[in-house]
N, C-alpha and C positions, 0 to 999 in steps of 0.2 A: 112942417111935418116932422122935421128932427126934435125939434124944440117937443111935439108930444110925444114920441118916444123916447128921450131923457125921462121924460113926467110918467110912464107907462114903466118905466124897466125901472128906474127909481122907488116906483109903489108898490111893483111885485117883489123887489129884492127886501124892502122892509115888510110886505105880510109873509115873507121866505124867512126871513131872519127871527120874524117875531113868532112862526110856528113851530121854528127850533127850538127856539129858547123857551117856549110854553113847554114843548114834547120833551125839554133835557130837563123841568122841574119836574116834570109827572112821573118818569122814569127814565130808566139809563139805555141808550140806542141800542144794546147787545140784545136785550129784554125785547125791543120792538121787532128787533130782525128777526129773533125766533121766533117770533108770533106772525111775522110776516111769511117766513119760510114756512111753516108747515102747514098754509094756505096756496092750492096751486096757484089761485088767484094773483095771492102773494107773490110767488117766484113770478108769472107772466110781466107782474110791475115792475120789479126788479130787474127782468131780462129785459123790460121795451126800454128801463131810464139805463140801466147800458148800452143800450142800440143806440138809442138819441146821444148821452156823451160823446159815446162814440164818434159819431157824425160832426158833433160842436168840436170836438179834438182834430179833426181831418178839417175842418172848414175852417179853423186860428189857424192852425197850421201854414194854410194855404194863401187867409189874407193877412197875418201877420207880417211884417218884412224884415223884422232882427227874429232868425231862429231860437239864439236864450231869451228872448223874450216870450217866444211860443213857445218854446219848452217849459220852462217859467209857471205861463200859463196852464198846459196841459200838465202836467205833475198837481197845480190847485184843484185842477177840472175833477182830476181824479181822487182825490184826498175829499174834497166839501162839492160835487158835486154842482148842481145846477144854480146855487149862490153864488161861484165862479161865471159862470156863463153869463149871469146876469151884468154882475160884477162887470166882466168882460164888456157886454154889448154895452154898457151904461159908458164905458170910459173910451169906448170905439166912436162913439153917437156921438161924445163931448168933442171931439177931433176931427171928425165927419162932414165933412159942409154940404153932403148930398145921401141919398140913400146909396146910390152906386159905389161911392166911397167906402159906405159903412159895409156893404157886405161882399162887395168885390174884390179883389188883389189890389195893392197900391202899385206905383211906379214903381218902384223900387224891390217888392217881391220875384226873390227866385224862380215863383213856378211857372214865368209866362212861357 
């Protein structure tokens, strides 16, 4: 089960990486963002993938167990968004030997 979720967050982080990098040759992201803001639509997307960071920010937090390392983490979270996240679950999963692992608190985490 781990083994296909390395293969799963692995091939979202490259069609993630490879939509960037298409969307930074077509244009420049300031360009997108206004085109995205003056669609309510637009802000709605914007507001739910803040919701969601959000959430991923509070749950590293939580099952991280070196704080500068979730800090770390959450300062990328918020800079390159959900490329982190992936990034994140991809290098959790490799360390993981169970799913409860990957998405629980370790031993060693403060917040029990």
């Amino acid at each position: 089960m781990l083994r296909t979720f390395v293969i799963v967050c692995g091939l979202l982080l490259g069609l993630l990486v490879a939509a960037i990098l298409h969307a930074s040759v077509q244009g420049h992201v300031l360009d997108g963002l206004r085109h995205l803001i003056a669609d309510p639509w637009g802000v709605v997307t914007l507001l739910d993938l803040g919701i969601g960071l959000l959430f991923v920010a509070i749950w590293l937090a939580l099952v991280e167990s070196n704080p500068w390392s979730a800090a770390a983490w959450i300062m990328a979270l918020c800079l390159l968004g959900n490329v982190v996240t992936l990034a994140y679950l991809l290098s959790r999963t490799c360390r993981a030997r169970n799913l409860r692992e990957l998405f629980l608190p370790g031993h060693g985490s403060d917040w029990r």
